[in-house]
Structures are given as C-alpha cells and as structure tokens.
TIKE-687696 format. One record per residue (C-alpha): x, y, z; residue in one letter. Coordinates in steps of 0.1 Angstrom, whole numbers, plus 5000, padded with zeros to 4 digits. Example, Ala and Ser with C-alpha at 12.3 -4.5 7.8 and 13.67 -1.06 7.14 Angstrom:
! TIKE-687696
512349555078A/513749895071S/
! end
This chain:
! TIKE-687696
842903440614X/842303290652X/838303250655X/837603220692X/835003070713X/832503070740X/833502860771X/829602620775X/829402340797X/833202270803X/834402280763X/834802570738X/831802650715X/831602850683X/828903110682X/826303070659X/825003430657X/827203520628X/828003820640X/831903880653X/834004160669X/837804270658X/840304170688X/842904400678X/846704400684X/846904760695X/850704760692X/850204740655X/846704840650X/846204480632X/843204230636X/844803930652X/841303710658X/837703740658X/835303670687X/831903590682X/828703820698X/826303580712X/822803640710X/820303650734X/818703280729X/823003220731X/823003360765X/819803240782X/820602880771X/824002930786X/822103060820X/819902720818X/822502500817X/824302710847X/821102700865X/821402330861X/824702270874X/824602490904X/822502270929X/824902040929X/827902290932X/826202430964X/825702140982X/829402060979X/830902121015X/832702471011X/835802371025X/835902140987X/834802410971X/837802640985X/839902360977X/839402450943X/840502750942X/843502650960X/844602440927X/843302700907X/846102970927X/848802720916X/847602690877X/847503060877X/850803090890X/852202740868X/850402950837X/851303340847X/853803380819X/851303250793X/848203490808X/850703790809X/851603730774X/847703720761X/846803950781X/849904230762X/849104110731X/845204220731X/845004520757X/848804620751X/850004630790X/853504610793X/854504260807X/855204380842X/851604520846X/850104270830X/851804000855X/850504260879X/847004240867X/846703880871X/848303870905X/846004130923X/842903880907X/845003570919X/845303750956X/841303780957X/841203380949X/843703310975X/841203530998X/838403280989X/840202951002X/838703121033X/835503041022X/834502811050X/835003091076X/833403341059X/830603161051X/829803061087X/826803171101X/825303311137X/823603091165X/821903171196X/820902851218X/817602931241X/816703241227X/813403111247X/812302801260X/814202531237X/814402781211X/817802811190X/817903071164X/819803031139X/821203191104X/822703021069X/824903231044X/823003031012X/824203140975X/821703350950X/822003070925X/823203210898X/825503540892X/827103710863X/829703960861X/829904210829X/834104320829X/836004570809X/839104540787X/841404740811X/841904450836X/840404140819X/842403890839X/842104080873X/838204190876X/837003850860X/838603710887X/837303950917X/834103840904X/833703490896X/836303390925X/834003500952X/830403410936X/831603070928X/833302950960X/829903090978X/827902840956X/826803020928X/827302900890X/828503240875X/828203400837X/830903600827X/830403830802X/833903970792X/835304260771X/834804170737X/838004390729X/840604120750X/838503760753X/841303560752X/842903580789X/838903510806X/838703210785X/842103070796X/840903130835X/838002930823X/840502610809X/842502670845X/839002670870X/838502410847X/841302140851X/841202310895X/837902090894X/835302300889X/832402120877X/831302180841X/828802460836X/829002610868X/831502860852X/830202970814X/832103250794X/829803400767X/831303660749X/829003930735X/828204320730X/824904500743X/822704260729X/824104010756X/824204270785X/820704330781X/820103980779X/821703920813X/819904200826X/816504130816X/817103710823X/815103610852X/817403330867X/820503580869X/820103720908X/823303890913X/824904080883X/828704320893X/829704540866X/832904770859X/833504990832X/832005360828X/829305580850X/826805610818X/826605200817X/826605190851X/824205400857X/821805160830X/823204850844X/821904940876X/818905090871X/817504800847X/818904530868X/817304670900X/813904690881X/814304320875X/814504250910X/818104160908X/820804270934X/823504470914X/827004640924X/828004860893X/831705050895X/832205340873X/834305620860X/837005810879X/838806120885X/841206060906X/843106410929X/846806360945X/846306680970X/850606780973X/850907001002X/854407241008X/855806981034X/855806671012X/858906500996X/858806690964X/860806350948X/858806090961X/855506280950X/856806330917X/857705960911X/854305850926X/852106080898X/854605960871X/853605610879X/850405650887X/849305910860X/850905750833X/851605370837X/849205170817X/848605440796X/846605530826X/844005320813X/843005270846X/839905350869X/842205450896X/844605630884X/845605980896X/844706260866X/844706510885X/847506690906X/846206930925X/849507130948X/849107350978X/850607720967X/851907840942X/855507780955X/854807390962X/853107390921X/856407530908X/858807280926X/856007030917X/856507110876X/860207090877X/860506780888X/857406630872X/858506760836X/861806610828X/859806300845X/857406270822X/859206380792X/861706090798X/858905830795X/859705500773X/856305410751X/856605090733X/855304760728X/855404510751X/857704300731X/860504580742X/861104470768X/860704530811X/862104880810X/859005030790X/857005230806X/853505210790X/852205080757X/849205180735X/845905260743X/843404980735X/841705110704X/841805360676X/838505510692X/840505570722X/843705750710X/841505960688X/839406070719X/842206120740X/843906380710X/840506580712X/840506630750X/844206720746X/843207000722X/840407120740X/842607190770X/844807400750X/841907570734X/840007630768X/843607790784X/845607520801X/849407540796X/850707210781X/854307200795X/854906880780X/853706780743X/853106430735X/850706520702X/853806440678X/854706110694X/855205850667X/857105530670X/858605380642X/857705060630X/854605130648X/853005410634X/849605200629X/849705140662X/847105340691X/851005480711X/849705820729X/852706010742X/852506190773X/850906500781X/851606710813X/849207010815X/849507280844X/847107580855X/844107380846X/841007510858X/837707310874X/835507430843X/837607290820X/836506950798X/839806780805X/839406860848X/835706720838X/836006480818X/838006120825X/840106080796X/841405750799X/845205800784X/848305900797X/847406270805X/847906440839X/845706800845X/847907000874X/845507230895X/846907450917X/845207530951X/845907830972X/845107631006X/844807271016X/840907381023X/840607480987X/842507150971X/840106960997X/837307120980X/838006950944X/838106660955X/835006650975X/833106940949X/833806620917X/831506430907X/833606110910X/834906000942X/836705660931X/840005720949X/842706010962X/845806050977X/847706310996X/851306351002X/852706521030X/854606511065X/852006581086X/849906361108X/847406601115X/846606701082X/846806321067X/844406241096X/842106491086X/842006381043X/841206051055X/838506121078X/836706431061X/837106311025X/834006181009X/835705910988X/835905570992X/839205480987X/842105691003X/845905701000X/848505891024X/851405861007X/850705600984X/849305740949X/847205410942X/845305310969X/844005000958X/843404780988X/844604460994X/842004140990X/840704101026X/839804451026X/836904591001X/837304810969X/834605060958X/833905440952X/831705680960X/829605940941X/829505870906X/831905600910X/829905320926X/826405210924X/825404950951X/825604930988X/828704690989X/831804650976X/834204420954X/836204140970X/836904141007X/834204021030X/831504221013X/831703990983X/830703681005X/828403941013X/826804000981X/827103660963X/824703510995X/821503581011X/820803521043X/818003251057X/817003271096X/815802971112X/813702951145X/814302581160X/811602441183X/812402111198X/809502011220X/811001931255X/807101841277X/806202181273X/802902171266X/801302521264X/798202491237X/798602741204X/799903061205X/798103341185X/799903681187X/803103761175X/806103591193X/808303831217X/810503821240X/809803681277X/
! end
C-alpha cells in the first residue's frame, strides 16, 4: 500500500508520529494509501523553517515572484490530465469536474501574475511642506490555509496562490481524506521556482489544526469546510491575535418564478443539485417555486430529469453524471436525512434509497432523491446534507420564496430564474447573501471578482481570491517622508495637522 508524505523544505518527508489516516477509493470503498497525521512539534518545525525562508521570498521583486506563477499555470495545464486523475481516484469526481476543479484554482493563479499591480501602493507628494506620504502593501510573513476534501486541487490553490505571490511562505494543511493532488501542486510550484520552504504541505487531523491555530508565527490562517469548525477556527485564531477568513456550510435556494423558462430551470437544478454528488458548498438544495401552478410544471420536468441520472465511477467514462460520496460516514448520513424527510412529511417523488451499482456495491454511490412539499421546520430544509438530494419548497408569492432565503441561517449563495428585469433587479439588490445568480444556478464568481457568504456562511471581513486576497495576505505600513529643504522651524510638540 502507497504510504504518502509531507512536502518539508522542497522534498517529501515521512511522518514520524506513527499515526496514519485511510485515503479511500470511494468508488470501491477500498484503502488505496495511508497518509500520515503530523504532530504538533511536526507542524511548528515545519512553521520554523517557513519562517526562515520567507524573508528572502519577500524581498524578491513581485514582478519575479508573479513570474512564478506564470510557469506554474503552464505545469498545471502540461500536468491537468494527471491532477484530474488523482484527484477521481480519492474524492470520486467524475473526470470533467474534476478537470473543472483544477481549472477554477488555475484561474485564481493566472489572477496573481497581476501581482505587481495589485500590490502597488498610494502616494501623496507635499501633503505639507516637503512632506510625501506614502503606503507599502508588505506580506504577514507567514500564512496557512486548512482545505476540505470537496475541492482539494481548487481551494489549495485560492489560498496559497494569493498568499505566496504577496510574499508570504504559506502552510497548507490539506484534507487528510484526498492528500495526493495538494502534494502534486507542491512538486509543480516546485519545479515554477518557488524557493524551498516557502511552500510546506503537512498533512494532519485536529491535532495539527489546533497546532496552527495556537502557533505564534502563523498571522493569517483561511479555512473552508463546515459552520461548527468555522465557527472554532475563527474564534481561537482571533484570540491568538491572528487575522482569519473562515467559509462555511450552505443552503443554497433557486427562487423559480411563473415566467421563467420552465426547461432551462430544470436543467440548471439538475446540474446544480446533483452534479458532484452535490458535494459542494454551493450547490442549490433547495427549490423553492412561485405558486402552485409554476411547482407542478416545475416537478414534471425535474422528475424524469433526475430519475434519468447516470451514477458511476469515474473510470465510466465523460457521460456520468456524478460519482460516490467521499466516505462511508457520508452516505450513511445522507440515508438518515433522507428518511427523516419521509418521516417528518415530505413527498419523495423520486427514490434513490435502493440505488446499487454492480461491481460497486462497496462503494459510497448515493442515488438521487427529489423531494417536493418540503416544509421550513423540516431537518432536511435545515440541515445541509451534503449528497445528491434536492428539497422543493413551494412559495405562494415571490415575497414569501424571498423570505426563505433571507429567514436561513446560511446565506452562501442563490439564484433566481425568471424573465423579468424588475423582479431580478430586486433579488439582487434586497437579498442578504453574498453571492447571487439571475439565471445562472451556480454563481461562483470568476477570479478577479471575490467569493464569500454571508450569515453562517462566512466568518471574516473579506473574501477569497479577487482583490480582497491581496487584501488579506498584506498589511499595510504608512510612511511620512521629511526631506529637510532650509526649513528651519525648531521642534514641534503637538500633534501634526493639517495647515
């Protein structure tokens, strides 16, 4: 069996805790490799040798420093086959969406060749008598990033990408469930010319996340995965004096309103309720249609949809349609909110509780589930489930669909669909959640804009990627200049101000 690796100071190290985690095969519910937990005296001697290399990583010009991540955009795309391929065989992504994953993280690093703009400063000459004031964008030092196994090549990426191009060295903590693809991205920023030790890949479970938290050379620490950890993340790593950004869970509403395209809003929750198992923070679990006419049209064209769905493993080729959940944890979880929607009332128009694959039956496959008539005090309206499960709500008026959106505790991301200006105009203005789609079921935005939620979903006051991460991953310094010019005026004891 594989035994894999920290990545220390430019070369793969074994662990020497002794303790390992599983990296399943979730297609076949087989161990396929072991990756070892560090410990903490693992991690802070990791953090030393970071804090080591990163002085002379920030006094490289940015403009170099961009220019690695300019050869680290063509090694990603030289390599994508190979990441797409690790990346299926661990989390169980089709090939298609796990090419997909790595491209969105490769779009943030092709946002931080900009580096040199971002980072530029202000100046004002003669702000008084041969006075310049000026102010310097100057990295934390050194950052970490704690990711999740549902995008292990993408949000590694959104976060080291950024903090090291700003002039941090960066500890990334990865998903102990799918370690192999964030060790590969280490190899590729590796041979791009990134210095060794400014990037270190220590793989670990809580004993290293409280290690990060409580280390007092980490400044800057961005996390993704659910609100509960979040929540700690946030609130320990903010009573450690350390600036923190922490995304969590979701429950994501596609409002449907009578004048929509009935079609095109029933292909857009099909994709994006079910693909990737809908193992993803922004994916829409929740329909929520305006009137009981617009709900019915809604149903029959969503069922034969979703019942149509191909499951399968990734080695089936392009045409599947999702592939397992991650873990055995996970599908069992997933069964019990299934059945406590039946229990609590909810009509399940389509069944996926018998789906079995053959050949695969050890496998973590979920089939399907379409429920309809779910109400808000119900656990799986609540709850986020995580799988391939869609909760239809129906609404009696737009201002009553609005309502469960804004009444959730989550406000990752939502959608509407519909013909009108007015009313799309109105969602996206009124709506208090951060990320909003007209039309488009998965509004994700594009690298040179910011990602983040609101409520429950986001802890921090800015964003990922975009120019909020330049943001985040620098502080800024002020300077007051004085030159003397023959003005000769004797000290001055109050408080400067303007003449």
């Amino acid at each position: 069996m594989e035994e894999l690796s920290h990545w220390i100071n430019g070369k793969h190290v074994k662990g020497t805790s002794g303790r390992f985690a599983d990296v399943m095969n979730p297609a076949t519910g087989e161990v396929q490799a072991k990756v070892p937990l560090a410990t903490k005296a693992e991690l802070d001697a990791a953090v030393a040798d970071a804090a080591a290399a990163q002085p002379a990583w920030a006094a490289m010009n940015p403009q170099r420093r961009a220019r690695v991540m300019m050869r680290f955009v063509d090694l990603l795309n030289r390599d994508m086959d190979k990441l797409a391929e690790a990346l299926s065989r661990e989390h169980g992504k089709t090939l298609p969406d796990a090419k997909g994953d790595v491209v969105r993280g490769l779009e943030v690093v092709e946002f931080c060749i900009g580096a040199p703009h971002h980072l530029k400063g202000e100046f004002t000459d003669s702000a008084g008598p041969g006075i310049d004031m000026y102010s310097l964008r100057q990295p934390l030092g050194v950052a970490a990033g704690i990711t999740p196994f549902n995008f292990p090549g993408m949000i590694p990426m959104w976060k080291m990408a950024p903090a090291l191009v700003c002039g941090n060295a960066f500890i990334l903590k990865p998903s102990e469930r799918d370690p192999s693809v964030p060790l590969m991205l280490a190899e590729l920023l590796q041979e791009a010319g990134l210095p060794d030790g400014v990037l270190q890949v220590v793989n670990g479970d809580k004993e290293s996340v409280d290690a990060i938290l409580d280390n007092p050379t980490i400044a800057g620490i961005g996390f993704v995965g659910s609100t509960p950890i979040a929540e700690y993340i946030y609130s320990r790593g903010c009573a450690n004096g350390k600036r923190v950004q922490c995304f969590g869970g979701a429950k994501n509403h596609m409002i449907i309103m009578p004048d929509a395209d009935m079609d095109q809003a029933a292909d857009a929750l099909v994709g994006a309720g079910y693909g990737a198992a809908g193992e993803r923070c922004m994916a829409i679990s929740v329909a929520v249609p305006v009137g009981e006419d617009t709900a019915d049209r809604l149903i029959e064209k969503l069922a034969p949809k979703v019942e149509a769905l191909k499951i399968g493993p990734y080695t089936a080729g392009n045409d599947v349609d999702f592939g397992p959940v991650v873990t055995a944890a996970a599908k069992a979880n997933i069964a019990r909110l299934v059945q406590t929607g039946i229990d609590q009332g909810a009509d399940l128009v389509v069944d996926g509780r018998d789906f079995k694959l053959q050949g695969y039956e050890d496998g973590y496959f979920v089939g399907a589930h379409l429920f309809d008539r779910v109400t808000t005090d119900m656990d799986i309206y609540k709850t986020e489930i995580f799988g391939p499960v869609l909760s239809t709500v129906r609404a009696k008026t737009y201002e009553e669909a609005i309502g469960y959106a804004m009444d959730h505790e989550y406000g990752n991301g939502t959608a509407i669909f519909t013909r009108d200006g007015d009313t799309a105009r109105d969602f996206a203005s009124r709506i208090n959640i951060g990320m909003v789609g007209i039309n488009v079921p998965i509004p994700v935005p594009l690298a040179y804009h910011t990602f983040g939620g609101w409520k429950k979903s986001g802890f921090g006051d800015l964003n990922q990627h975009g120019p909020d991460a330049f943001r985040f991953y620098t502080r800024t310094k002020t300077v007051t200049a004085r030159w003397p010019s023959g003005i000769k005026e004797g000290g001055e004891f109050t408080i400067p101000v303007m003449e």
